[in-house]
Each structure stands twice: as structure tokens, then as C-alpha cells.
C-alpha positions in Angstrom: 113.0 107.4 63.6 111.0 110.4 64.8 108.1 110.5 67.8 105.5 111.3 64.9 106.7 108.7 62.9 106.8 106.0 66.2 103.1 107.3 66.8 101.6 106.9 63.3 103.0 103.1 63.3 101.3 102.8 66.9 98.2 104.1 65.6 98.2 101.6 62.1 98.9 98.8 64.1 96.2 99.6 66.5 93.5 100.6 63.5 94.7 96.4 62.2 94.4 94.9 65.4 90.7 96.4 66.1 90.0 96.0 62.2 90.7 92.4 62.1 88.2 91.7 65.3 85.7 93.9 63.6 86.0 91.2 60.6 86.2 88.5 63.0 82.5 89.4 65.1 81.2 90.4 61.6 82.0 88.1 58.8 78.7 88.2 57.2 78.5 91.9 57.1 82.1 91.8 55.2 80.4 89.3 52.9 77.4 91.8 52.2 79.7 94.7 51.4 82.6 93.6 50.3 86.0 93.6 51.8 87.2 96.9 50.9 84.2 98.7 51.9 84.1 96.6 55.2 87.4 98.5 55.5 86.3 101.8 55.3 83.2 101.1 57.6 85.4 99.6 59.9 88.0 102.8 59.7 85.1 105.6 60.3 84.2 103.0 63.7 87.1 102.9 65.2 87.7 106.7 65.0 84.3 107.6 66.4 83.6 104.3 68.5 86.7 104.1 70.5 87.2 100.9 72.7 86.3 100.7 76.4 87.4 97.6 77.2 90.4 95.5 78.0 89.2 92.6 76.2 89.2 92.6 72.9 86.6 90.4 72.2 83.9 93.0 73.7 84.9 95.6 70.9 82.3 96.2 68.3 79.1 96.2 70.3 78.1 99.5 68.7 78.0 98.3 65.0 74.1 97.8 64.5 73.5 101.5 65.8 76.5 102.4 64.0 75.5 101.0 60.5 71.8 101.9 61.3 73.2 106.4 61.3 75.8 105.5 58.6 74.9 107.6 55.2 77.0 105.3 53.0 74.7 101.8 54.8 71.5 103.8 54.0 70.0 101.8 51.4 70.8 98.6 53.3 68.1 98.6 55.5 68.6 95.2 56.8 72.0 95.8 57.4 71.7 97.1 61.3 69.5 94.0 62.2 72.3 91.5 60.4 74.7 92.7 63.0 72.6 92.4 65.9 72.5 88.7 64.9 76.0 88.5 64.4 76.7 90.7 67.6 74.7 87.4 69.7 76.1 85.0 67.9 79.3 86.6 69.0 78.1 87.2 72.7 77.0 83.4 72.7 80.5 82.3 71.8 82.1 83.8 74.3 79.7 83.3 77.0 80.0 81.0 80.4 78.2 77.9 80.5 75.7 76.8 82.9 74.6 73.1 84.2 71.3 72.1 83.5 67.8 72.8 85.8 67.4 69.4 88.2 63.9 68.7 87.7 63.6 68.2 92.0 64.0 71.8 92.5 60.9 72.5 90.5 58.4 70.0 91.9 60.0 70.5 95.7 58.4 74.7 94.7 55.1 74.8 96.6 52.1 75.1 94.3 50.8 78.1 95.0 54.1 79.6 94.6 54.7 78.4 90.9 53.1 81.7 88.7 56.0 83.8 91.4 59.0 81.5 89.4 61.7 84.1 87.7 63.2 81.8 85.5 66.6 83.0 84.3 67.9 81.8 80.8 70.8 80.3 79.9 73.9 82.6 79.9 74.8 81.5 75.7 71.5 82.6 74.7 70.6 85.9 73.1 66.6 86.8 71.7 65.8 89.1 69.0 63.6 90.1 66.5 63.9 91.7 62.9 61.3 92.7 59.9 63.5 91.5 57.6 64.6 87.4 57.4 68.0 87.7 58.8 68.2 84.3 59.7 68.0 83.6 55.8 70.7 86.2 55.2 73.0 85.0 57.7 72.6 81.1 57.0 73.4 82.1 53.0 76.5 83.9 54.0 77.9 80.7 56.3 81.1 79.3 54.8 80.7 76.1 52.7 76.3 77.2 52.0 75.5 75.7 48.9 71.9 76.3 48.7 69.9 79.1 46.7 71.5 82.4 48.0 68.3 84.3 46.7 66.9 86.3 50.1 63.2 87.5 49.8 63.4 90.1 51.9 59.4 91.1 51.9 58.7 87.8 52.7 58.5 89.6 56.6 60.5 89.2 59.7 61.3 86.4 62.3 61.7 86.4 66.5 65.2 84.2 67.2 66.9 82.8 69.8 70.4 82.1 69.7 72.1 79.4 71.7 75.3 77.4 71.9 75.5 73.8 70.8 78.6 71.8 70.7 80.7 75.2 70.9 78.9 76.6 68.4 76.4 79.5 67.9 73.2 78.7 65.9 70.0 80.3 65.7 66.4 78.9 66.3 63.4 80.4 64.8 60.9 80.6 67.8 57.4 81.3 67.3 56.4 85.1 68.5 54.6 83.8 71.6 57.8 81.9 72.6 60.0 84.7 72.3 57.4 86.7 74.0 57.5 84.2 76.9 61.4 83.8 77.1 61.7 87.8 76.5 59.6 88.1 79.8 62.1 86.6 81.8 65.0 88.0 80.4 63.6 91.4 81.6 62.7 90.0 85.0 58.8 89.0 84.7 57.9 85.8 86.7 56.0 82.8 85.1 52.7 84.5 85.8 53.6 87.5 83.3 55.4 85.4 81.0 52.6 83.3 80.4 50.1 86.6 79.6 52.5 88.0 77.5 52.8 84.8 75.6 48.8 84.0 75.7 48.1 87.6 74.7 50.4 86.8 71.7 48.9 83.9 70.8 45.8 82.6 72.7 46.6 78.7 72.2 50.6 78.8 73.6 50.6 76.1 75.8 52.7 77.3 78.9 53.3 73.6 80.6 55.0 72.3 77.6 56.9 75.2 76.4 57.8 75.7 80.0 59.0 71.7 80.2 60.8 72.2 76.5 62.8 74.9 77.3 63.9 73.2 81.1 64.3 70.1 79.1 66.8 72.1 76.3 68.5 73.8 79.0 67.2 77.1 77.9 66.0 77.7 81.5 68.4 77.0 83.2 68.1 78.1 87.0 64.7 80.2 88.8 64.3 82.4 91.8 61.3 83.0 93.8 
């Protein structure tokens, strides 16, 4: 057999290999396209989103942006924000766990130090938002749904966090001043700015109990001062 030939059966199985995870970290969009289209999406990808990583389960991270500049997606609009979702529930498979927050390291924090709290989140969680109801379009597409499969999709948007449960990703519909107050400490903020960015989203969040909710469902899971 000649080099070119060696290298164009390199190349094929390569193009397999990364198509098949592509398929794996985004059924539902395969489900919304179609098979052999997903093919072709997945063929322009690889070519112009080359891996950078050893593992092959961090391949694909690109796809939202991807989808979101690809002509052909265009008139799927929703498409980009579907596989961000997928994309965390991907991330939150794969991710470490983390024991739980003891309850004595909070009341042993001095009082006046309490608003200075960085809370950090659980490592299997992701937070996102969308105008469109992915959730709906995602729980529609899960294996074995037998509901109605009819997706209003001007019936507006939803803020989600996605967590692991018994080795499994699922997603939570939060309210917007929840995700405001959890998206604060994933970029950093302390308890003090959490709770004014959740307050200024809605001006009746109760911070105590949300605060004890998300210790309690090992959301927060560890805090620094």
C-alpha cells in the first residue's frame, strides 16, 4: 500500500473516532438534525476546530460558537444554546466530585465576617441561561420521552443549573434571582454581592434560605474568606 493511501486511512479513522464523540457529547443535536446532516456538521468541525487535547472527552467544546457562525444552522436559532446545555451536561458527567459543606465551619465564621464568604460551587454543576426553552427541547429529545414533543419556542427563555445526581446530569430550572446569586460566586463575588445581585433581581429573594438550600443540596459546597 502506498504512504498516501496509509495516510488517507489515518485520517478516516481519525475523522470516526472524533465523529463518534461529537455524537456522543451531542445526541440531542443529532436528534434535531438528523443523522446525516449531524455528519456533515460534524465533518466541517473537525476540519476547522482541530483537537487540543489528549483527552478525548474535552473535544467539542467549540460547537455552540460553532453552530451559532454555521450558514447551513442559520434558521435554527436555538440550536447554539441546545449545545451549551448539552456541552454542561457533558462537563458535569465528567467532573470530580466534592463532599458536602459541614455545617460547623459556617457558624465557627465570625459574624461580622459572614457578607466577606466566597462560596465556591460544586465542581458537577454548570449555570446558564437561554431565550429560548431549551430545557423543554432537551427533556423531548431524552431516550424513552413519551410526552407531547411540541416545543413553544416564544413561550421565552429559562436560567438552569445543571448538577449530578446519582451519576447522572439533570437540569434544574432556577429562578433568575437564584442563578443571579449562584452566577455571583462562580465569578468570584462574596455573599455580600451575591445577595445584591440577587435582591436587585428580584427584591423578595430571601438570601438565608436560599443560602441554607443550596449548603443543604450540596450546591455550595466549600467557602473562602
Amino acid at each position: 500500500m502506498d504512504p498516501e493511501r496509509r495516510v488517507d486511512i489515518y485520517r478516516n479513522n481519525v475523522f470516526g473516532t472524533l465523529t463518534d464523540a461529537l455524537k456522543m457529547a451531542y445526541p440531542v443535536i443529532v436528534k434535531l438534525v438528523g443523522a446525516g446532516f449531524f455528519e456533515h456538521l460534524a465533518s466541517e468541525f473537525i476540519r476547522q476546530t482541530p483537537s487540543k487535547s489528549g483527552n478525548l472527552h474535552d473535544f467539542g467544546a467549540e460547537m455552540a460558537e460553532f453552530t451559532a457562525g454555521f450558514q447551513e444552522c442559520s434558521q435554527l436559532t436555538y440550536l447554539p444554546d441546545v449545545a451549551r446545555l448539552e456541552w454542561a451536561c457533558h462537563e458535569v458527567f465528567f467532573s470530580e466530585d466534592h463532599h458536602p459543606l459541614k455545617h460547623d465551619r459556617l457558624t465557627a465564621v465570625p459574624a461580622d465576617r459572614v457578607g466577606d464568604l466566597k462560596f465556591r460551587l460544586h465542581p458537577a454543576t454548570r449555570l446558564m441561561v437561554s431565550d429560548y426553552p431549551v430545557h423543554l427541547i432537551w427533556e423531548t429529545n431524552q431516550d424513552g420521552f413519551s410526552g407531547d414533543s411540541t416545543v413553544d419556542l416564544d413561550q421565552g427563555g429559562v436560567a438552569i443549573l445543571v448538577r449530578r445526581k446519582t451519576c447522572l446530569a439533570v437540569l434544574e430550572p432556577v429562578t433568575r434571582a437564584e442563578w443571579s446569586f449562584l452566577n455571583s460566586f462562580r465569578e468570584g463575588g462574596d455573599l455580600s454581592s451575591a445577595s445584591d445581585a440577587a435582591l436587585e433581581t428580584d427584591s423578595r429573594f430571601d438570601v438565608t434560605a436560599a443560602l441554607k438550600q443550596f449548603v443543604a443540596d450540596s450546591i455550595l459546597v466549600d467557602f473562602s474568606l
